[in-house]
N, C-alpha and C positions, 0 to 999 in steps of 0.2 A: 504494500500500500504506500504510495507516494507521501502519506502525512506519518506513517510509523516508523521504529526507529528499523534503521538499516541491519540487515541480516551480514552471517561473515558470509554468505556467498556474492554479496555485492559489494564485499568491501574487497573482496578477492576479483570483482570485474574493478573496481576502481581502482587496484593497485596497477594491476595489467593497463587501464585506461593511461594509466599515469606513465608507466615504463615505455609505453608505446608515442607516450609526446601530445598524444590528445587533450583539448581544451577539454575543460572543467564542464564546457555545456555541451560538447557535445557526448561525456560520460553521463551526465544529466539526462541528455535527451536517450541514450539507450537503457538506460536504468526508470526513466520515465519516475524522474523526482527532480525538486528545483535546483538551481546552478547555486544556488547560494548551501543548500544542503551537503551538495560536495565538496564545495571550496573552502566550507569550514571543517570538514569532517579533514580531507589534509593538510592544512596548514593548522590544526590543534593535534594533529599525532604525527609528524615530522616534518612535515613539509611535501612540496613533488620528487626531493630529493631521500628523504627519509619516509616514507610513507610505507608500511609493512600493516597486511590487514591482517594476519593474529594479532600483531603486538597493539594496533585499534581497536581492534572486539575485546580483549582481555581489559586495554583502559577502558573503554566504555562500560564496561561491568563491574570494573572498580569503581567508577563513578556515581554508578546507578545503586549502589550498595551502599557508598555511604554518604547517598542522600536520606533526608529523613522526609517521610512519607508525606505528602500535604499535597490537597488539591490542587490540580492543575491551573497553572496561570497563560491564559495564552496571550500574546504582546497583541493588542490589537493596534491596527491602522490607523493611525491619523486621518481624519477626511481632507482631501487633497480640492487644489484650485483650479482653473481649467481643466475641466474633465478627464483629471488626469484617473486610470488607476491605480486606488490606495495600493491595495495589494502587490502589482508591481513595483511600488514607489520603497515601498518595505523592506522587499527582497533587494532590491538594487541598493539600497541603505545597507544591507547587511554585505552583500557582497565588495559593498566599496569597501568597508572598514575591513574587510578580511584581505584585500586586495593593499589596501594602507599596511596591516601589518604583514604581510608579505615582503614588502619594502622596508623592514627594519621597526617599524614603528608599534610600540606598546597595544594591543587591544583594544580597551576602553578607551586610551586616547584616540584610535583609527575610528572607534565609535563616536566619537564625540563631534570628532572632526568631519564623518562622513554625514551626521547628522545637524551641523550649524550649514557645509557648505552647499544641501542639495533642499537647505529652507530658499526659500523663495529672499525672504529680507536676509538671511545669511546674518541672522540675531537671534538668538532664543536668550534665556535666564534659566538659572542653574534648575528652580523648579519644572521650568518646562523640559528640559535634557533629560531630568529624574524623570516625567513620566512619560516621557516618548521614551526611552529605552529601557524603563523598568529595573532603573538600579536608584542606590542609595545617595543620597546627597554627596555624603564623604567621598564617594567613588568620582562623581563627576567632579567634585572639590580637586582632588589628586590629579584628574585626567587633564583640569585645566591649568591646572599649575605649571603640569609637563609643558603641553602645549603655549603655554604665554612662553616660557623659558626658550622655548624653539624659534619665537617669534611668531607663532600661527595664529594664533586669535590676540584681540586685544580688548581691552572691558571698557565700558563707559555704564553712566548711570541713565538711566529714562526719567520723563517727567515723574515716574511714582516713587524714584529711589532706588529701584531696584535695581542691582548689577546685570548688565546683558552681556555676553560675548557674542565677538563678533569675528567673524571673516570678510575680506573685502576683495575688492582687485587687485592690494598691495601682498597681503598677506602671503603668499605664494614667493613670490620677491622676495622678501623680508627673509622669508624661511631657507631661504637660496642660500641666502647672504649669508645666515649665521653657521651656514655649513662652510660654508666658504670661509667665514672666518676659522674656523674650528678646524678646519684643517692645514690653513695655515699656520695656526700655531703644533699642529702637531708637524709642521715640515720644520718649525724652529726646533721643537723637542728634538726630532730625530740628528739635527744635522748636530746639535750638542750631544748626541751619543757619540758623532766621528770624531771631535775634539779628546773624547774621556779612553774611546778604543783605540785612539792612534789612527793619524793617516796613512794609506795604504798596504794597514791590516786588510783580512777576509772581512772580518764584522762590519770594519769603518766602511769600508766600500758597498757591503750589503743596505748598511744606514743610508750611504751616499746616494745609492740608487734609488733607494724605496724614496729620499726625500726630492728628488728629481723629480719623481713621477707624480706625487703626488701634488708637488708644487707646479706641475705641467697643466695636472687636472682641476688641480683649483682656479688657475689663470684662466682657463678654457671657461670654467661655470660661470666666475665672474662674467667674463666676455659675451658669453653664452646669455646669460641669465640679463644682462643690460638692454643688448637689442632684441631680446624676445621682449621685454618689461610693457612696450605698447599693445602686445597680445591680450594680458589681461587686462586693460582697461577697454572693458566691457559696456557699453552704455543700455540698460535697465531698458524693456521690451515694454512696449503699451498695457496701463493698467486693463485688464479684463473690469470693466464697470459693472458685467453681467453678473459677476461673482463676487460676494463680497467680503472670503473667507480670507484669510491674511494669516501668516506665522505666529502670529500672536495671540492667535484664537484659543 
Protein backbone atom coordinates (compact mmCIF):
# COMPACT_ATOMS: atom_id res chain seq x y z
CA UNK A 1 0.00 0.00 0.00
CA UNK A 2 1.49 3.29 -1.03
CA UNK A 3 0.46 5.01 2.48
CA UNK A 4 2.04 1.93 4.63
CA UNK A 5 5.36 1.42 5.91
CA UNK A 6 7.80 0.00 3.25
CA UNK A 7 8.31 -3.84 3.27
CA UNK A 8 12.20 -5.27 3.09
CA UNK A 9 11.32 -6.45 -0.31
CA UNK A 10 11.01 -2.85 -1.43
CA UNK A 11 13.62 -1.77 0.31
CA UNK A 12 15.67 -4.51 -1.51
CA UNK A 13 14.04 -2.86 -5.05
CA UNK A 14 15.22 0.49 -3.68
CA UNK A 15 18.66 -0.58 -2.98
CA UNK A 16 19.06 -2.00 -6.57
CA UNK A 17 17.14 1.26 -7.73
CA UNK A 18 19.90 3.15 -6.04
CA UNK A 19 23.09 0.93 -7.39
CA UNK A 20 21.77 1.16 -10.69
CA UNK A 21 21.90 5.31 -10.77
CA UNK A 22 18.02 5.67 -10.99
CA UNK A 23 16.21 8.93 -9.72
CA UNK A 24 14.45 8.62 -6.49
CA UNK A 25 11.10 9.12 -8.76
CA UNK A 26 11.57 7.13 -10.94
CA UNK A 27 12.10 4.13 -7.95
CA UNK A 28 8.99 5.83 -6.66
CA UNK A 29 7.03 5.43 -9.74
CA UNK A 30 7.85 1.45 -9.84
CA UNK A 31 7.27 0.90 -6.35
CA UNK A 32 4.20 3.05 -6.90
CA UNK A 33 4.71 5.25 -3.58
CA UNK A 34 5.74 9.08 -3.26
CA UNK A 35 9.32 10.46 -4.23
CA UNK A 36 9.57 12.03 -1.11
CA UNK A 37 8.86 8.51 0.80
CA UNK A 38 12.06 7.39 -1.00
CA UNK A 39 14.27 10.10 -0.77
CA UNK A 40 13.81 10.06 2.93
CA UNK A 41 13.81 6.60 3.49
CA UNK A 42 17.87 6.81 1.80
CA UNK A 43 19.23 9.61 2.99
CA UNK A 44 18.09 8.69 6.89
CA UNK A 45 19.93 5.13 6.46
CA UNK A 46 23.16 6.16 4.54
CA UNK A 47 22.76 7.96 1.81
CA UNK A 48 22.68 6.73 -2.30
CA UNK A 49 26.13 5.96 -1.28
CA UNK A 50 25.49 3.98 1.90
CA UNK A 51 22.19 2.75 1.53
CA UNK A 52 21.86 -1.32 2.49
CA UNK A 53 18.18 -2.47 2.92
CA UNK A 54 18.76 -5.13 5.87
CA UNK A 55 20.62 -2.64 7.61
CA UNK A 56 17.17 -0.17 6.86
CA UNK A 57 14.58 -2.60 7.85
CA UNK A 58 16.57 -3.69 11.08
CA UNK A 59 16.69 0.52 11.85
CA UNK A 60 13.22 0.81 11.11
CA UNK A 61 12.37 -1.65 13.68
CA UNK A 62 14.40 -0.38 16.07
CA UNK A 63 12.68 2.64 15.65
CA UNK A 64 9.25 1.48 15.64
CA UNK A 65 10.04 -0.26 19.16
CA UNK A 66 11.01 2.38 20.81
CA UNK A 67 8.49 4.44 20.15
CA UNK A 68 5.83 4.79 22.70
CA UNK A 69 2.57 3.84 21.42
CA UNK A 70 0.11 7.00 20.82
CA UNK A 71 -2.32 7.87 18.32
CA UNK A 72 -1.47 8.60 15.05
CA UNK A 73 -0.77 12.39 14.03
CA UNK A 74 -0.87 12.94 10.44
CA UNK A 75 0.91 16.43 9.40
CA UNK A 76 -1.99 17.91 7.43
CA UNK A 77 -1.62 20.43 4.42
CA UNK A 78 -1.69 23.89 4.61
CA UNK A 79 -4.52 25.27 2.26
CA UNK A 80 -2.58 26.71 -0.58
CA UNK A 81 -3.15 30.19 -2.95
CA UNK A 82 -3.75 29.85 -6.52
CA UNK A 83 -5.14 26.75 -6.95
CA UNK A 84 -2.31 25.24 -6.13
CA UNK A 85 -2.38 21.59 -4.77
CA UNK A 86 -1.91 21.34 -0.98
CA UNK A 87 -0.83 17.81 -1.15
CA UNK A 88 1.65 18.31 -3.80
CA UNK A 89 2.98 21.53 -2.13
CA UNK A 90 3.75 19.04 1.00
CA UNK A 91 5.58 16.51 -0.59
CA UNK A 92 7.60 18.93 -2.56
CA UNK A 93 8.28 20.74 1.02
CA UNK A 94 9.52 17.59 2.39
CA UNK A 95 11.41 16.50 -0.41
CA UNK A 96 13.20 19.97 -0.72
CA UNK A 97 14.57 19.76 2.81
CA UNK A 98 15.78 16.18 2.32
CA UNK A 99 17.39 17.36 -0.87
CA UNK A 100 18.94 20.51 1.45
CA UNK A 101 20.33 17.92 3.79
CA UNK A 102 21.67 15.90 1.13
CA UNK A 103 23.81 18.86 0.53
CA UNK A 104 25.43 18.89 3.98
CA UNK A 105 22.87 20.65 5.69
CA UNK A 106 21.34 19.61 9.32
CA UNK A 107 17.58 18.33 8.90
CA UNK A 108 15.40 20.41 10.64
CA UNK A 109 17.22 23.28 9.52
CA UNK A 110 16.73 21.80 5.56
CA UNK A 111 13.08 21.94 7.03
CA UNK A 112 12.83 25.20 8.19
CA UNK A 113 14.45 26.52 5.35
CA UNK A 114 12.54 24.55 2.63
CA UNK A 115 9.40 25.76 4.53
CA UNK A 116 10.16 29.85 4.89
CA UNK A 117 11.43 29.63 1.11
CA UNK A 118 8.45 27.97 -0.99
CA UNK A 119 5.96 30.45 1.43
CA UNK A 120 4.77 32.74 -0.90
CA UNK A 121 5.83 36.03 1.48
CA UNK A 122 9.16 33.95 2.29
CA UNK A 123 8.12 35.17 6.29
CA UNK A 124 6.42 32.98 8.68
CA UNK A 125 7.02 33.22 12.85
CA UNK A 126 8.42 30.68 14.93
CA UNK A 127 4.61 29.61 15.87
CA UNK A 128 3.71 29.32 12.41
CA UNK A 129 7.16 26.91 11.59
CA UNK A 130 5.96 24.85 14.85
CA UNK A 131 2.74 24.10 13.21
CA UNK A 132 3.27 23.63 9.71
CA UNK A 133 5.86 21.16 10.56
CA UNK A 134 4.64 19.76 13.73
CA UNK A 135 7.62 20.19 16.00
CA UNK A 136 8.52 21.80 19.11
CA UNK A 137 9.28 25.53 19.48
CA UNK A 138 12.80 24.65 20.84
CA UNK A 139 13.45 22.66 17.69
CA UNK A 140 12.61 25.59 15.32
CA UNK A 141 14.53 27.93 18.08
CA UNK A 142 17.83 25.78 17.23
CA UNK A 143 17.15 25.35 13.57
CA UNK A 144 17.00 29.18 13.27
CA UNK A 145 19.93 29.96 15.14
CA UNK A 146 21.89 27.54 12.69
CA UNK A 147 20.50 29.19 9.85
CA UNK A 148 20.80 33.03 10.80
CA UNK A 149 24.69 31.96 11.70
CA UNK A 150 24.99 30.74 7.87
CA UNK A 151 23.48 33.92 6.95
CA UNK A 152 20.18 32.30 5.42
CA UNK A 153 17.28 33.84 7.06
CA UNK A 154 17.24 37.12 8.91
CA UNK A 155 14.43 38.25 11.70
CA UNK A 156 12.74 41.56 11.89
CA UNK A 157 9.67 42.35 14.03
CA UNK A 158 5.98 42.99 12.56
CA UNK A 159 3.58 45.52 13.50
CA UNK A 160 2.36 42.99 16.41
CA UNK A 161 5.82 42.40 17.90
CA UNK A 162 6.22 39.31 16.91
CA UNK A 163 9.70 37.86 15.44
CA UNK A 164 9.32 36.75 11.68
CA UNK A 165 12.05 35.15 9.66
CA UNK A 166 12.68 35.66 6.68
CA UNK A 167 14.24 34.74 3.29
CA UNK A 168 14.60 37.03 0.52
CA UNK A 169 16.59 37.59 -2.89
CA UNK A 170 19.74 38.29 -0.96
CA UNK A 171 19.78 35.47 1.40
CA UNK A 172 21.19 32.94 -1.03
CA UNK A 173 24.01 35.53 -1.80
CA UNK A 174 24.70 36.09 1.73
CA UNK A 175 24.90 32.26 2.31
CA UNK A 176 27.47 32.05 -0.66
CA UNK A 177 29.42 34.51 0.95
CA UNK A 178 29.94 33.14 4.22
CA UNK A 179 31.13 29.96 2.78
CA UNK A 180 33.32 31.76 0.84
CA UNK A 181 34.53 33.29 3.73
CA UNK A 182 34.97 30.17 5.60
CA UNK A 183 36.88 28.73 3.53
CA UNK A 184 39.17 31.09 3.12
CA UNK A 185 40.09 31.10 6.31
CA UNK A 186 40.45 27.54 6.28
CA UNK A 187 43.04 28.03 3.18
CA UNK A 188 44.85 30.60 5.98
CA UNK A 189 44.79 27.55 8.58
CA UNK A 190 46.11 25.05 6.18
CA UNK A 191 48.86 27.15 4.49
CA UNK A 192 50.03 27.72 8.45
CA UNK A 193 50.39 24.00 8.70
CA UNK A 194 53.22 24.34 5.75
CA UNK A 195 55.03 26.91 7.94
CA UNK A 196 54.84 24.33 11.32
CA UNK A 197 55.71 20.87 8.71
CA UNK A 198 58.40 22.53 6.95
CA UNK A 199 58.74 23.58 3.20
CA UNK A 200 59.11 20.83 0.96
CA UNK A 201 58.38 18.17 3.38
CA UNK A 202 55.50 15.28 1.97
CA UNK A 203 52.85 16.86 4.50
CA UNK A 204 53.94 20.69 3.69
CA UNK A 205 53.36 20.17 0.19
CA UNK A 206 50.11 17.96 0.63
CA UNK A 207 48.91 21.26 2.86
CA UNK A 208 50.35 23.27 -0.14
CA UNK A 209 48.12 21.66 -2.56
CA UNK A 210 44.99 21.19 -0.69
CA UNK A 211 45.23 25.19 0.10
CA UNK A 212 45.61 25.93 -3.63
CA UNK A 213 42.70 24.38 -4.44
CA UNK A 214 40.68 25.35 -2.36
CA UNK A 215 41.73 28.88 -2.50
CA UNK A 216 41.16 28.25 -6.44
CA UNK A 217 37.42 27.21 -5.42
CA UNK A 218 36.73 29.86 -3.30
CA UNK A 219 37.81 32.63 -5.82
CA UNK A 220 35.72 30.86 -8.48
CA UNK A 221 32.31 31.11 -5.94
CA UNK A 222 33.02 34.43 -5.11
CA UNK A 223 33.35 35.37 -8.90
CA UNK A 224 30.61 32.97 -9.58
CA UNK A 225 28.20 34.00 -6.95
CA UNK A 226 28.80 38.05 -7.83
CA UNK A 227 27.47 37.89 -11.43
CA UNK A 228 24.92 35.27 -10.82
CA UNK A 229 23.70 37.89 -7.72
CA UNK A 230 21.14 39.72 -10.52
CA UNK A 231 19.44 36.15 -10.93
CA UNK A 232 17.97 36.28 -7.79
CA UNK A 233 16.59 39.40 -7.78
CA UNK A 234 13.20 38.30 -8.54
CA UNK A 235 10.58 40.96 -8.96
CA UNK A 236 7.17 39.57 -6.99
CA UNK A 237 4.27 38.04 -9.61
CA UNK A 238 0.69 39.92 -9.63
CA UNK A 239 -1.23 39.72 -6.56
CA UNK A 240 -4.05 36.98 -7.20
CA UNK A 241 -7.10 39.54 -5.91
CA UNK A 242 -9.33 36.36 -6.46
CA UNK A 243 -7.66 34.66 -3.42
CA UNK A 244 -7.37 36.16 -0.45
CA UNK A 245 -5.29 33.55 1.52
CA UNK A 246 -1.66 34.85 2.32
CA UNK A 247 1.23 33.13 4.57
CA UNK A 248 0.09 34.58 7.22
CA UNK A 249 -3.02 32.98 7.47
Amino acid sequence: MPGGRLTQQERQQIALGVADGLAYAEIARRLDRPTSTITREVMRNGGPTGYRADLAHRATERRAHRRKPAAPRERQAPAQPYGRDAEAVREFEEVYAVAMMASGMPLMMGRVLACLTIADSGSLTAQELAQRLQVSPASISKAIAFLDSQGMVRRERDERRRERYIVDDEIWYQAMMVSVRSTAQLVETTRQGVDVLGAGTPAAARLEGVARFLDFVSEGMARAAEQARDVLRTSSGPQDAADPKSDRG
